[in-house]
Every structure is written in structure tokens, then in C-alpha cells.
DOSE-351633 format. One record per residue (C-alpha): y negated, z, x negated; residue in three letters; residue number from 1. Coordinates in steps of 0.05 Angstrom, whole numbers. Layout:
N
> Y;Z;X;ALA;NUM
...
# end
This chain:
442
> -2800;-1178;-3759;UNK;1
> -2764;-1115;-3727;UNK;2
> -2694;-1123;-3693;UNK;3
> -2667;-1061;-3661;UNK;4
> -2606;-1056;-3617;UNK;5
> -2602;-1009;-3561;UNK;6
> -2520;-1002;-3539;UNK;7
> -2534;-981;-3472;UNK;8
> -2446;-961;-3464;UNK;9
> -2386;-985;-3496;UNK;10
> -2390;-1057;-3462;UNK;11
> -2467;-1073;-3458;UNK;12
> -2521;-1073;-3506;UNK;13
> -2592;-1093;-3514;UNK;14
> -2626;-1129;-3568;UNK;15
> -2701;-1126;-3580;UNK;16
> -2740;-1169;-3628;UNK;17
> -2812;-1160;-3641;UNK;18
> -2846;-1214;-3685;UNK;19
> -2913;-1210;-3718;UNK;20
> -2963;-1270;-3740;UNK;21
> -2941;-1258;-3813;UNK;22
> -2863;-1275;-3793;UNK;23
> -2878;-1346;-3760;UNK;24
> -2950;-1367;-3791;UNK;25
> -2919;-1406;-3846;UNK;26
> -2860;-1445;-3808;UNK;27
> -2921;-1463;-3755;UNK;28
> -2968;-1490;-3823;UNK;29
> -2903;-1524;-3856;UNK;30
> -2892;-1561;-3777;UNK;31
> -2963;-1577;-3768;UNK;32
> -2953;-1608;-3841;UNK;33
> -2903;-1648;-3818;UNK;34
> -2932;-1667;-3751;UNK;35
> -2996;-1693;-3792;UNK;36
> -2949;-1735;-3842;UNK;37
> -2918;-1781;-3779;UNK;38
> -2970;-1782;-3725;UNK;39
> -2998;-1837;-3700;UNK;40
> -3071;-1831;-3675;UNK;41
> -3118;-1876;-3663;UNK;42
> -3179;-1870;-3718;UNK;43
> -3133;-1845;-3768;UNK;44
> -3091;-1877;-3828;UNK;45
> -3020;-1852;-3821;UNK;46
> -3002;-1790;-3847;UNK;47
> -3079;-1779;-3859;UNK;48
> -3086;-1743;-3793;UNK;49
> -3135;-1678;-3807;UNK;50
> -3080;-1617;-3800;UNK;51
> -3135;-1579;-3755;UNK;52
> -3129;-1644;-3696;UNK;53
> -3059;-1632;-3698;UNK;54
> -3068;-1549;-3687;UNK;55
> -3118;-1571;-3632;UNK;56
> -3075;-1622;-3596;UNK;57
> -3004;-1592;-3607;UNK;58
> -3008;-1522;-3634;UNK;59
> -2977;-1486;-3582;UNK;60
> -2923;-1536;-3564;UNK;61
> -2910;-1526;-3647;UNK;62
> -2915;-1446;-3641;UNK;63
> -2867;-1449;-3583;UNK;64
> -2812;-1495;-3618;UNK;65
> -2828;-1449;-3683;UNK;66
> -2816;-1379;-3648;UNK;67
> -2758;-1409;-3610;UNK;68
> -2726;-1431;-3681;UNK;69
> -2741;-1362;-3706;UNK;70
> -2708;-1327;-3649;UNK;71
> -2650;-1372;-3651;UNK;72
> -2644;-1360;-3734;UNK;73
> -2650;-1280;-3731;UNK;74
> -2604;-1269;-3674;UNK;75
> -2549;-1303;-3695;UNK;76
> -2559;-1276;-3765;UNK;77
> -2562;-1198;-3745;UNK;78
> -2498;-1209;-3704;UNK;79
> -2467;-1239;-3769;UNK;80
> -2488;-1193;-3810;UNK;81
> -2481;-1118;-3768;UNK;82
> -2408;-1159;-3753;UNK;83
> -2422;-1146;-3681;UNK;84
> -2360;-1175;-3631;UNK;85
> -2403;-1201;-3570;UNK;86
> -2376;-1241;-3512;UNK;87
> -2403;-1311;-3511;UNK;88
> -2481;-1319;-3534;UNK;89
> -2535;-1273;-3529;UNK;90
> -2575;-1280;-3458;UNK;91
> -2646;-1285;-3464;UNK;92
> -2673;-1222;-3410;UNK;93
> -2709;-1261;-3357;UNK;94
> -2785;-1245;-3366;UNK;95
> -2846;-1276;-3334;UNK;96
> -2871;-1331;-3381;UNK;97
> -2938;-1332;-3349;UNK;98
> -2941;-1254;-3386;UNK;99
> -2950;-1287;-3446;UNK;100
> -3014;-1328;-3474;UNK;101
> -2991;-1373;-3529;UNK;102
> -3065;-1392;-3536;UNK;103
> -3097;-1327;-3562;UNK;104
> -3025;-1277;-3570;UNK;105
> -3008;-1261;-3640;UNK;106
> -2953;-1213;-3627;UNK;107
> -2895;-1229;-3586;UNK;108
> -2832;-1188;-3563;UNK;109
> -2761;-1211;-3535;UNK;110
> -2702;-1185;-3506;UNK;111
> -2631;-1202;-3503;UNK;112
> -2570;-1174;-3470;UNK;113
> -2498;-1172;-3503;UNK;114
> -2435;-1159;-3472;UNK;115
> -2392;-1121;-3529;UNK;116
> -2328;-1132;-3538;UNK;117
> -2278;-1082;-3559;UNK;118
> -2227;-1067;-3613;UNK;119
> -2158;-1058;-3589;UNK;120
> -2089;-1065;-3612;UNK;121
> -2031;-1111;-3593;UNK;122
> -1986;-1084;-3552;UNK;123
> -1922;-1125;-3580;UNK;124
> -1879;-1071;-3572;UNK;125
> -1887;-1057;-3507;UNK;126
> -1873;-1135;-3487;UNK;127
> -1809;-1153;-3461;UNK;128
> -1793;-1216;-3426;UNK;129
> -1730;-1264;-3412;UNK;130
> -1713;-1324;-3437;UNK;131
> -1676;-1368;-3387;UNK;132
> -1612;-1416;-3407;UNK;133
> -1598;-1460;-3354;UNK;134
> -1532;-1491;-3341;UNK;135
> -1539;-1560;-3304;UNK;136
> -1494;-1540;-3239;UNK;137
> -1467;-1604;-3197;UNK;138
> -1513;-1594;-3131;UNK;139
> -1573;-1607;-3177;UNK;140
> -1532;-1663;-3213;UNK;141
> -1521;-1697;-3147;UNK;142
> -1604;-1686;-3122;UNK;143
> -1615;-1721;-3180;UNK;144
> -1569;-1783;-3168;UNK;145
> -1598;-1779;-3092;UNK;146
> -1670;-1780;-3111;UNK;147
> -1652;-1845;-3172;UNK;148
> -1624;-1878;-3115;UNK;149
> -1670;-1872;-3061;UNK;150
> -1730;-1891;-3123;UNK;151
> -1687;-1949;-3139;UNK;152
> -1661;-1966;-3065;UNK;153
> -1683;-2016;-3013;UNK;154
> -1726;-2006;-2960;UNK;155
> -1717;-2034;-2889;UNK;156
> -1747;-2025;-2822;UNK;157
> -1692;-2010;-2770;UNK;158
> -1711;-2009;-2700;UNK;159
> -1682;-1942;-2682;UNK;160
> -1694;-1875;-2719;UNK;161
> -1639;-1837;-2757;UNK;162
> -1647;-1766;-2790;UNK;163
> -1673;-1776;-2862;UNK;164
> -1722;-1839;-2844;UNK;165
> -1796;-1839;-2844;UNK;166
> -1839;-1850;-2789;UNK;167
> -1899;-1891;-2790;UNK;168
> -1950;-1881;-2747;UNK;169
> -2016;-1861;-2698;UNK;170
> -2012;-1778;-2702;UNK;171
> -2057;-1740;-2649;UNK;172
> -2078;-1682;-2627;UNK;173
> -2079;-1669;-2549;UNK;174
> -2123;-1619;-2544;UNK;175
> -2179;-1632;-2600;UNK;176
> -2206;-1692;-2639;UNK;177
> -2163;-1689;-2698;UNK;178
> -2124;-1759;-2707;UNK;179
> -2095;-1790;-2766;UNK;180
> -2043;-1851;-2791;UNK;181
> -1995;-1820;-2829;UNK;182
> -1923;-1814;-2845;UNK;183
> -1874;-1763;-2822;UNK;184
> -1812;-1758;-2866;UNK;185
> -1761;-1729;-2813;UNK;186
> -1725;-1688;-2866;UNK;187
> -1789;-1637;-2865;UNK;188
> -1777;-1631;-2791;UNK;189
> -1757;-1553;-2784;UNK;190
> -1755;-1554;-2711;UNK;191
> -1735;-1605;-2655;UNK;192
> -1711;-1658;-2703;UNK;193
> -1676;-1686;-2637;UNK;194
> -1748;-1713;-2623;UNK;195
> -1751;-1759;-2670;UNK;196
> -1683;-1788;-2677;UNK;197
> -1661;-1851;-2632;UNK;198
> -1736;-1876;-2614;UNK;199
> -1763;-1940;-2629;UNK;200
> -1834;-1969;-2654;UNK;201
> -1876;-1960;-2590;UNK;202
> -1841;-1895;-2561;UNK;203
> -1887;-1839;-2558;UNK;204
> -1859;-1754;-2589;UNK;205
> -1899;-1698;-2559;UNK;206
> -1882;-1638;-2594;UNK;207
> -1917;-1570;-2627;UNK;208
> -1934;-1592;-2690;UNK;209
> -1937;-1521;-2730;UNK;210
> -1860;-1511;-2697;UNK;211
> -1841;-1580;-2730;UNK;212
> -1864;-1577;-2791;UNK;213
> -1873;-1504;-2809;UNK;214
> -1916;-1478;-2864;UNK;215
> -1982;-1505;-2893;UNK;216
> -1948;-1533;-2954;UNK;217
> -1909;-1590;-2908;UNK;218
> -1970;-1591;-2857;UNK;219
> -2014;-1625;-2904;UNK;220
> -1963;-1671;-2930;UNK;221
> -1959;-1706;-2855;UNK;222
> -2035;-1703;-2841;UNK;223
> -2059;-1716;-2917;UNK;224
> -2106;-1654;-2903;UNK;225
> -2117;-1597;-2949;UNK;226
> -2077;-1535;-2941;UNK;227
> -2154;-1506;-2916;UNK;228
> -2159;-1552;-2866;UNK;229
> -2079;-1549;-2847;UNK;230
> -2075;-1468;-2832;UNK;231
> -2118;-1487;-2760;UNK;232
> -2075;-1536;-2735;UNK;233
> -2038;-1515;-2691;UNK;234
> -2011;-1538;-2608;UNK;235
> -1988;-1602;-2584;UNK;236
> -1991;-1666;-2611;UNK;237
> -1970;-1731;-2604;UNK;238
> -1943;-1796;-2646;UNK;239
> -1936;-1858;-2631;UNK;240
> -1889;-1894;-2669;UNK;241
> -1912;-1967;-2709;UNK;242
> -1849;-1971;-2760;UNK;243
> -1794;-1938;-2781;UNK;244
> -1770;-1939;-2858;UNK;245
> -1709;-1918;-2888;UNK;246
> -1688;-1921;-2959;UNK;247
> -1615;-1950;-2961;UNK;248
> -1588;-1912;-3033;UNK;249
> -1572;-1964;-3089;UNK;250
> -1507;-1973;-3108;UNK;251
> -1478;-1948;-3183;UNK;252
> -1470;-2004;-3223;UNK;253
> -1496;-2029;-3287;UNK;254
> -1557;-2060;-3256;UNK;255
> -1580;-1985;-3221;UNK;256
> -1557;-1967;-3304;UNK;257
> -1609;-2008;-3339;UNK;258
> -1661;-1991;-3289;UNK;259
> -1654;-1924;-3302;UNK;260
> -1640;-1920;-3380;UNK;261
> -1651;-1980;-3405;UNK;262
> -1608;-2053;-3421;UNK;263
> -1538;-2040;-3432;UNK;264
> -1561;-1964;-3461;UNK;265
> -1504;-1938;-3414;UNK;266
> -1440;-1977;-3393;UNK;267
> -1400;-1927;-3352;UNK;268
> -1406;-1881;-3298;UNK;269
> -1381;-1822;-3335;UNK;270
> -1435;-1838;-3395;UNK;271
> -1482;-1853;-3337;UNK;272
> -1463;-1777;-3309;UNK;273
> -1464;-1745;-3384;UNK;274
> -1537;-1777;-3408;UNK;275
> -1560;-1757;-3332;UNK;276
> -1541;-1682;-3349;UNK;277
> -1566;-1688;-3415;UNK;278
> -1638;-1711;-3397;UNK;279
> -1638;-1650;-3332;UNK;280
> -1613;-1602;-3394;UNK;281
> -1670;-1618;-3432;UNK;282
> -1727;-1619;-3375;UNK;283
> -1704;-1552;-3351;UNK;284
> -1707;-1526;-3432;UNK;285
> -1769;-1545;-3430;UNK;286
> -1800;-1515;-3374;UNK;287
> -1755;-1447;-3386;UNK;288
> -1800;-1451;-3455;UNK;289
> -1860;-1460;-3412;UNK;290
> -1842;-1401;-3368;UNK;291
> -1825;-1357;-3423;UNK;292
> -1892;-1380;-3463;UNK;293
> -1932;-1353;-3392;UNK;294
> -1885;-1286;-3383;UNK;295
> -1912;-1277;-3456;UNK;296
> -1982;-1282;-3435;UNK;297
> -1987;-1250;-3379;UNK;298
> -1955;-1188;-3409;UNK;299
> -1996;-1189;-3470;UNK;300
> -2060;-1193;-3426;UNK;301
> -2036;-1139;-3375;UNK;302
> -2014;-1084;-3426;UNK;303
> -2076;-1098;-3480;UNK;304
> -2125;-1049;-3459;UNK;305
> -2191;-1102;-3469;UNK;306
> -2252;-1071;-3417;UNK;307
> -2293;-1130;-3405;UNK;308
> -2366;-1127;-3397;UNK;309
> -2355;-1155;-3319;UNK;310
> -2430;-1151;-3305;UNK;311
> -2454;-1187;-3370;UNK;312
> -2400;-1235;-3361;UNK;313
> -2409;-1257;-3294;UNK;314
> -2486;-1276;-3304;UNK;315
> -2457;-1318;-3376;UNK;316
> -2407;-1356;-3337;UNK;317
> -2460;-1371;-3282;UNK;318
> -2511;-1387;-3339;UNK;319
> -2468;-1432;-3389;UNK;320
> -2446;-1464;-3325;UNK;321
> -2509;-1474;-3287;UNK;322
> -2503;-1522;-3235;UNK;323
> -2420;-1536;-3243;UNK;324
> -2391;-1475;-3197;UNK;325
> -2432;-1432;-3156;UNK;326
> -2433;-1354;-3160;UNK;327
> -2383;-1352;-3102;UNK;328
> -2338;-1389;-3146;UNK;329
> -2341;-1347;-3205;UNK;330
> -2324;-1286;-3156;UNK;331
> -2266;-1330;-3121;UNK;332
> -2236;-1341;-3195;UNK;333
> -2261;-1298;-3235;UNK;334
> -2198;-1258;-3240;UNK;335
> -2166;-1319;-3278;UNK;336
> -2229;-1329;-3319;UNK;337
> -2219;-1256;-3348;UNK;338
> -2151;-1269;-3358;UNK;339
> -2172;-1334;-3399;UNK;340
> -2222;-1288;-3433;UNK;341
> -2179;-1232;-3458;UNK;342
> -2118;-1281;-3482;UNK;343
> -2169;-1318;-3520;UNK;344
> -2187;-1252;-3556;UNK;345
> -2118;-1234;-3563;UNK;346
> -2092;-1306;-3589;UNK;347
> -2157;-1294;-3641;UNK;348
> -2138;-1222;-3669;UNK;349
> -2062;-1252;-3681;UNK;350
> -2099;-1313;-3718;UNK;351
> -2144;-1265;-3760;UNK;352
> -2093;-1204;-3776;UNK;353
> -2046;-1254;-3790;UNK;354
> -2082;-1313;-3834;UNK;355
> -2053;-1359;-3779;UNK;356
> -2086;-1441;-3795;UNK;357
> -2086;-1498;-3763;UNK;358
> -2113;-1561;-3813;UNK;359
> -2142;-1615;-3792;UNK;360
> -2086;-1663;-3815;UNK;361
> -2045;-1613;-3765;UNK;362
> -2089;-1634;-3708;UNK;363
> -2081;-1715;-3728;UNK;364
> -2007;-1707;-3730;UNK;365
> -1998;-1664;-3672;UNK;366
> -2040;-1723;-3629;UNK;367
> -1998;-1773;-3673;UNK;368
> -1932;-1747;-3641;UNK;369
> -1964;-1741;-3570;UNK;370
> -1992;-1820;-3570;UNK;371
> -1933;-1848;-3599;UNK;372
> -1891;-1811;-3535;UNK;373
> -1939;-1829;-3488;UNK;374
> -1923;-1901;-3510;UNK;375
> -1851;-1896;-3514;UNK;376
> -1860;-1909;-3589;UNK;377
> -1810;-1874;-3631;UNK;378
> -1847;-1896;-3698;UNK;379
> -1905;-1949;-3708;UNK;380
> -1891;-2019;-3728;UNK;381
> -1928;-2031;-3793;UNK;382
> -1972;-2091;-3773;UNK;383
> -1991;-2042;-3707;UNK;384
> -2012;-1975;-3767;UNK;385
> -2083;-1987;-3777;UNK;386
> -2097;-2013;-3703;UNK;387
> -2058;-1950;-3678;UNK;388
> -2098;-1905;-3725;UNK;389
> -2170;-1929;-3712;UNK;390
> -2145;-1931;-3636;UNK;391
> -2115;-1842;-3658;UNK;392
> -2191;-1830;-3679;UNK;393
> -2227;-1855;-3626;UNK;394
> -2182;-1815;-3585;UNK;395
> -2194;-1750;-3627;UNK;396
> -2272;-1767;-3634;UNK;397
> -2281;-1777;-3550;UNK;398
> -2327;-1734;-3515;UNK;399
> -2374;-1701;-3573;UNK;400
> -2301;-1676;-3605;UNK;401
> -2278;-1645;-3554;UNK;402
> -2204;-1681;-3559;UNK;403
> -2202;-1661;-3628;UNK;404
> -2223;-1583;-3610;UNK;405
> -2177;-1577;-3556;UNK;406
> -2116;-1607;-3592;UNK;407
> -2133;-1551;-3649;UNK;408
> -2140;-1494;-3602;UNK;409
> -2078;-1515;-3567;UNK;410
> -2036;-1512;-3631;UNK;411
> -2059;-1458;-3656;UNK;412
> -2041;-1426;-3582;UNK;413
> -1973;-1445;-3597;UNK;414
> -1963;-1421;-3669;UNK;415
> -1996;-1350;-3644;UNK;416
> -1934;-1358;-3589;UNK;417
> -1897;-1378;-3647;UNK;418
> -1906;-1318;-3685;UNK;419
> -1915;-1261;-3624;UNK;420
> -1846;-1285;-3604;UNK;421
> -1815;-1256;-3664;UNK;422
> -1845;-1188;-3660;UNK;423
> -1828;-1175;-3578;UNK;424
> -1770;-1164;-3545;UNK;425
> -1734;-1229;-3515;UNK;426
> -1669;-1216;-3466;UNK;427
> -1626;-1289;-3458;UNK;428
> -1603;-1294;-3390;UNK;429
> -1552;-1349;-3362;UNK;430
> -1574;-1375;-3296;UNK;431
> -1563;-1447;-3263;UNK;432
> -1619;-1496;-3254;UNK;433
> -1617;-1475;-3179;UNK;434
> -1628;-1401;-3192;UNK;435
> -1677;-1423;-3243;UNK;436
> -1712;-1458;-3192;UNK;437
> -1711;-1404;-3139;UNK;438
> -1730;-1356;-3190;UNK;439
> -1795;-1394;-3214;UNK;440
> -1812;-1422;-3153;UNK;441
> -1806;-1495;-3181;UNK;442
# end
């Protein structure tokens, strides 16, 4: 057997592997062995079948499946071995497979393509983000007591229309086919909200609809359409109003209490106001955590200078994912796919300079903590242990492993955040939640 690689530049290579008889003859014998020993043909005593009937009747499918194991075997081992950083897997060079006569051929030669990929170095000190406290200002105090009252309020069906109500309804287009029920929550009316107040169920609203309702975003809210669909709507249309609904605000007592934090958790309306803040406090830590974990990322991906085999890795993508996304997908995301591609080589280089692990008994805990809180369990009763266990390792053993591999890759994603946090440079910055939002576009 002769391997040779041919690096073509910095990003591609080529990698040719010529195979004589004497390199595959004996796997072929030691298959044709085994074929003999568990065939089952007619005139013959199991595993008395003559070897030379089995060469005759499955030889080549055998010398395929043997070559194939070969390829597989030497491949992966001269990667291993030379220590070779390649994107994905090796891609078999698309050849003609009638150009090869498995019948009488005793030499065979293959080709493989590699996209390379390249040492660099973390840029940590280059990296400088902001961390975000938020202080829990009143306006977002009071959208929150607005939005547990109108989740918690009562709904009626008045028989004339006041700002804030929803509209229920037959919406049309007048000059096109486009008609839908749907219903049209007057507060995203940006323009001639005087339309829709004071009319009744059976009154009829002409109006523009792209001057009511603005941008895409709120367009395919009313119509239930995709923001695709939403961008050509546009002129007049008409609705014609089956029932209005409006959400009259419950009222702050212990009852509206319970509902929202459990029986007799709260008593008052100042430790009603106090746990309220407390829970906003710690949603917005949270997400200023996520958004400083993505300013991290994005950073570290934009100022590592990783060149990325673009060719090689558009045919793997389309290849590995043959018959999921089309070609014209891959080019439509493939920016975000070499984003995923380069922080997954630069959250493996912190891992290996670092000696970075993530055991398995890591993994079960980590899923531990995230079943129990998706219960609401804040420990497991001890009759419930072994049920909730076998119930973890189902969980963890689901689809081939693949729960289990992503709950490892995402912790060790957060212990490589963990450390690259302590080696950049991370500004605290006041803001309230409203700024926060604005900011972040939440």
C-alpha cells in the first residue's frame, strides 16, 4: 500500500492511496472464510460450504466490502499518525465506478480531498466586551404588573370597541385574493387607530393595511403569515368585525398573589412588589450573562485569524447533509455555519492548551439539575430516586446519544467561557432594564 498526500495550498490537500493484491488478498481469504462458516446453501452441510462457491457467488461483493474496510482503516490512521488537522472527514473524489472492473482488476487507486485547517492563536488580548448590570427601573416594574394582570384577568365581549381591545374577525384584501380570520390587537395599530375604536360586531373598517400596522414584524402577527409572505402586502383592506375582546386587569389581592407565586408564598403588596423585582432582577442577570457569553464569541471568532477551506467545506456540508438543506441553503447560511465552524475550533484549542474536562458524571449532574427545574423539583423525594434516575438515562441515552453528546459539548462550551472570561478584558456598565432592552434589541 502507498499513501501520498499532495497539499495543493495552505487550506486544501489531496490524498492518494494506491493498493496492490498483496495489501487486501488475505482480509478477502479470512471473509470468504467466514462467509463459508455461516452460509446456508442448499446441497451443503453448514459451514461445509467449498470456499471456491463462495469466491464464485460473492467474491466481488466480499472484495468491495474488503477494499472499502481497508480504505476506511488507512485513512483515518495516516491522519492520526502525520497529526494532520482536517475539517470534517475525508471526501472520497467522485470517479466513475464503471472505470473499474472488480472482476479481473488487481490494482486499484483512490482519491480523497481534505480541507486543512490551520494553526492560529487566541486572540484574548485583543477581546474586550461589557458586562451589563441592570437596575430594575419602575416603568418595567409596572409592564410587568400590566402584563400578570391582563394573563390573570377576565375576558369579556363588549359590544363597542375601546383602544387596547382585540378584534376578531373576517380580514380581506380588496384588490387581490388574500383573506384570513384573524385577530387585530388595536394596540399595534400605528396609524388611524380612530378606525377601529367605537364599532361594533358587524361594522365593516376599510383602511391601508401597511399604514396600520407598520413593519413586517406586526404584519404577520395580524395575518399569521410569515414575514416572506408579509413584505407584499400592501393597499386596502377590509375587516369585518365578529367579536370584540378585552381583558379587564385583575385586581391585587391575595388570590391574583397565589396565582402568581404560589399559596400564601406572599401576603402583602409591598412583598408582592419586592419578590416581583427580585424575579425581573434575576431574568435580566441572566440574559446580560447570555449577551455577554455571545459578545465573547463573536469577538473571539472575528479577531482569530482561522482561513477556512470555503470550497472543501461547502461540498462537506452539502455531502454530510445530503438531502436535509439544499445548496442554496448552505450559501443563504453559510456565513453562520463558518461562524459555528471556527468557534468550535477555537472552544477545542482552549480545551486542549488548557487540559479543560468534562466527566461523564459532569454530564449526569448537569441534566440532573436541568430535569429537576424543568419539574419544579428542588430535590427528589426518595421513593421518586430510582424512578427519576432510570427516567435521567433514558433521557441521556435518546436518539443514538445524542442528548448525552450535546449536554457534554454544551458544558464544556461554558467552562471554555468560563475560563476565556478570566483572561479578556470585561468593562461593568450600569444601565436600566429599559436601556438594556433597547440596547439588545430584546
Amino acid at each position: 500500500m502507498n499513501i501520498t498526500l499532495n497539499q495543493t495550498d495552505g487550506q486544501n490537500a489531496s490524498l492518494k492511496v494506491s493498493l496492490q493484491e498483496a495489501d487486501y488478498a488475505a482480509r478477502v481469504d479470512e471473509q470468504i472464510k467466514e462467509y463459508s462458516k455461516k452460509a446456508n446453501i442448499k446441497g451443503f452441510r453448514p459451514g461445509k460450504v467449498p470456499a471456491g462457491l463462495i469466491r464464485k457467488m460473492y467474491g466481488k461483493g466480499i472484495l468491495v466490502e474488503s477494499i472499502n474496510q481497508i480504505l476506511q482503516e488507512s485513512v483515518n490512521n495516516y491522519i492520526k499518525d502525520n497529526k494532520l488537522r482536517i475539517l470534517g472527514e475525508p471526501l472520497p473524489d467522485r470517479q466513475d465506478e464503471n472505470s473499474i472492473d472488480w472482476d479481473t482488476q488487481k490494482e486499484f487507486e483512490f482519491s480523497y480531498s481534505l480541507g486543512l485547517l490551520p494553526e492560529f492563536e487566541l486572540p484574548l488580548n485583543e477581546v474586550s466586551v461589557q458586562k451589563y448590570d441592570i437596575e430594575v427601573d419602575q416603568t418595567t416594574v409596572d409592564d410587568a404588573y400590566e402584563q400578570m394582570q391582563k394573563q390573570f384577568g377576565t375576558t369579556t365581549n363588549p359590544e363597542v370597541s375601546e383602544a387596547n381591545d382585540y378584534l376578531y374577525g373576517d380580514l380581506k384584501q380588496v384588490e387581490g385574493e388574500f383573506e384570513t380570520k384573524t385577530l387585530l390587537p388595536l394596540n399595534k395599530v400605528v396609524a388611524g387607530a380612530d378606525k377601529f375604536v367605537g364599532v361594533k360586531p358587524g361594522d365593516t373598517i376599510t383602511f391601508d393595511i401597511r399604514e396600520a400596522f407598520g413593519d413586517d414584524a406586526a404584519l404577520a402577527h395580524v395575518t399569521g403569515l410569515s414575514k416572506e409572505v408579509t413584505k407584499d402586502l400592501n393597499g386596502q383592506f377590509t375587516f369585518t368585525v365578529e367579536k370584540i375582546n378585552r381583558t379587564e386587569n385583575a385586581e391585587m389581592n391575595q388570590e391574583f398573589f397565589d396565582k402568581i407565586f404560589g399559596q400564601g408564598n406572599v401576603t402583602t403588596q409591598e412583598e408582592f412588589d419586592a419578590k416581583v423585582r427580585e424575579v425581573i432582577k434575576e431574568n435580566y442577570d441572566r440574559e446580560s450573562v447570555n449577551v455577554l457569553d455571545r459578545d465573547v464569541i463573536d469577538q473571539l471568532v472575528e479577531k482569530s485569524s482561522i482561513e477556512i477551506p470555503n470550497e472543501f467545506f461547502k461540498r462537506w456540508l452539502t455531502v454530510t447533509n445530503e438531502g436535509k438543506i439544499t445548496p442554496e441553503q448552505i450559501d443563504e447560511f453559510y456565513d453562520q455555519y463558518v461562524k459555528e465552524l471556527k468557534w468550535s475550533m477555537i472552544r477545542n484549542k482552549v480545551v486542549e492548551e488548557n487540559d479543560i474536562k468534562v466527566s461523564n458524571q459532569d454530564v449526569v449532574n448537569s441534566a440532573r439539575q436541568k430535569m429537576m427545574a424543568q419539574f419544579n423539583m428542588p430535590e427528589v423525594p426518595e421513593e421518586m430516586e430510582e424512578t427519576f434516575n432510570n427516567f435521567l438515562d433514558n433521557h441521556l441515552k435518546q436518539n443514538n446519544g445524542r442528548n448525552f453528546v450535546n449536554e457534554y459539548e454544551a458544558l464544556v462550551a461554558e467552562k471554555v467561557l468560563e475560563f476565556v472570561k478570566e483572561k479578556i478584558t470585561i468593562t461593568e456598565n450600569t444601565i436600566s432594564a429599559e436601556e438594556f432592552r433597547n440596547k439588545v434589541g430584546a
